[in-house]
C-alpha positions as CSV (number, residue, x, y, z in Angstrom):
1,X,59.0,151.8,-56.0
2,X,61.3,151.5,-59.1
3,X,63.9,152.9,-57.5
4,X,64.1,150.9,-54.8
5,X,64.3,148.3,-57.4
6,X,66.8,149.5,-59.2
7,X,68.8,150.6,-56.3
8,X,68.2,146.6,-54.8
9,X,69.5,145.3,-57.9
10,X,72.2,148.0,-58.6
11,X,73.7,146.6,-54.6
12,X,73.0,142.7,-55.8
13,X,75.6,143.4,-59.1
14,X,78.1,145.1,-56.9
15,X,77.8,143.3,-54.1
16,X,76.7,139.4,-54.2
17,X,77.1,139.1,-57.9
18,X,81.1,138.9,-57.5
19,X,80.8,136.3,-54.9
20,X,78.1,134.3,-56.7
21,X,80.4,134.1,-59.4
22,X,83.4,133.3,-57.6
23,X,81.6,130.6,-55.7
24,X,80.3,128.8,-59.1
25,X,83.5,128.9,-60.8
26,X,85.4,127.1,-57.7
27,X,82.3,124.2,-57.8
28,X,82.7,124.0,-61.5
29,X,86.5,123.7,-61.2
30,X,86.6,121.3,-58.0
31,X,83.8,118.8,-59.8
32,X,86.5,118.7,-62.8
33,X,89.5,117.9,-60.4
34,X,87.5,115.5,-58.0
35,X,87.0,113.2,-61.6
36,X,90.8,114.3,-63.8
37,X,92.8,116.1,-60.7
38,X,95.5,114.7,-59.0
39,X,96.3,114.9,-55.2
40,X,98.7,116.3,-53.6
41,X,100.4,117.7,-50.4
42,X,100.1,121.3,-50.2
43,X,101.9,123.7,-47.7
44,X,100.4,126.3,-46.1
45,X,102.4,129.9,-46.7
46,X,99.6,132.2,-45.4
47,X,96.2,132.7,-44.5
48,X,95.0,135.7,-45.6
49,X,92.0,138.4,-45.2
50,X,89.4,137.7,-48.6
51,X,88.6,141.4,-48.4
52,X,84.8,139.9,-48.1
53,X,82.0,140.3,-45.1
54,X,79.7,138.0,-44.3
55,X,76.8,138.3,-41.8
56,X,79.6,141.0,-39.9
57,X,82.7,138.7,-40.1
58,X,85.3,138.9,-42.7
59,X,86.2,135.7,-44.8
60,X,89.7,134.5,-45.2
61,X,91.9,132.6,-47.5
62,X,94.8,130.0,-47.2
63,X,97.2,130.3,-49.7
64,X,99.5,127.4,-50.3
65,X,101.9,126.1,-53.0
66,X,102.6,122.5,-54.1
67,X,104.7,120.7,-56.7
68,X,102.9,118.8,-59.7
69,X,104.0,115.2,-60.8
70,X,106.9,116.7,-63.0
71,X,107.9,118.8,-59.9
72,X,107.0,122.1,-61.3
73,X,106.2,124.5,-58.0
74,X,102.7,126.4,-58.0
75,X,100.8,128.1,-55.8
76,X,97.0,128.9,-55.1
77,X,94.3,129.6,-52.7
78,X,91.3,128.3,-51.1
79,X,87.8,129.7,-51.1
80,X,86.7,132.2,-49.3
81,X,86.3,130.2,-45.7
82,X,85.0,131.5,-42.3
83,X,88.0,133.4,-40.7
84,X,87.9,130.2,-37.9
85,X,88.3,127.8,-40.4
86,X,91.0,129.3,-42.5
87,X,93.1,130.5,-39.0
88,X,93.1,126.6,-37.9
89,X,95.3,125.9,-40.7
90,X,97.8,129.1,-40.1
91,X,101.4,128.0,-38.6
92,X,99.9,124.1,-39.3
93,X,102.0,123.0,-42.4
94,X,100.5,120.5,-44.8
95,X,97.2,119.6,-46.5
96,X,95.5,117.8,-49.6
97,X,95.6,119.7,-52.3
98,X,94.0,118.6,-56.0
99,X,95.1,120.3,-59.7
100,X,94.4,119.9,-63.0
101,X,97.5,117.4,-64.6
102,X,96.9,119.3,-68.0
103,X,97.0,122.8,-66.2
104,X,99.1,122.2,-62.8
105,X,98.3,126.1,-61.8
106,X,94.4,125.0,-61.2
107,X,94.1,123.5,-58.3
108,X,92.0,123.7,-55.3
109,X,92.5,123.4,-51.2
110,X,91.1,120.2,-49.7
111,X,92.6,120.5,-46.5
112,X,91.8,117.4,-45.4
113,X,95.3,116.1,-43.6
114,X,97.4,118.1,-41.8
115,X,100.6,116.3,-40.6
């Protein structure tokens, strides 16, 4: 019985713990920028496999780059997003895009307007 245990939380630490903390420090980063970011236009370079698999499908990422208020030129990428969700914006140009005026290479993907 203790091994399975061990074994169950041995496959959490390799497994979800990565993605657990990934996922918390986006929130915690995209609660800061909804109150001190700026937005932006972002466009769309790539979308990109996340090298994670959920439920049998493998997450993607868009990457993007964008230009701060000073027009410096950075670039990022979303969350890990359903491979549908990420493959809509591939090829489709534009969308919102917040970061951190103090720290213009955190930012995060909105998405939210595609022109």
């Amino acid at each position: 019985m203790l091994a399975i245990v061990l074994l169950a939380g041995a496959v959490f630490t390799r497994v979800a713990l990565p993605r657990f903390v990934e996922r918390l420090r986006y929130l915690v980063l995209r609660r800061r920028l909804q109150t001190a970011g700026v937005q932006v236009q972002g466009t769309v370079v790539e979308v990109v496999s996340a090298n994670v698999r959920v439920s049998g499908r493998t997450l993607a990422r868009v990457r993007y780059r964008y230009a701060d208020e000073h027009g410096g030129e950075h670039a990022g990428q979303s969350e890990s997003v359903a491979p549908d969700v990420a493959e809509a914006w591939q090829g489709r140009g534009k969308g919102s895009v917040l970061y951190d005026p103090e720290r213009p290479d955190a930012s995060v993907w909105l998405g939210d307007c595609n022109d």
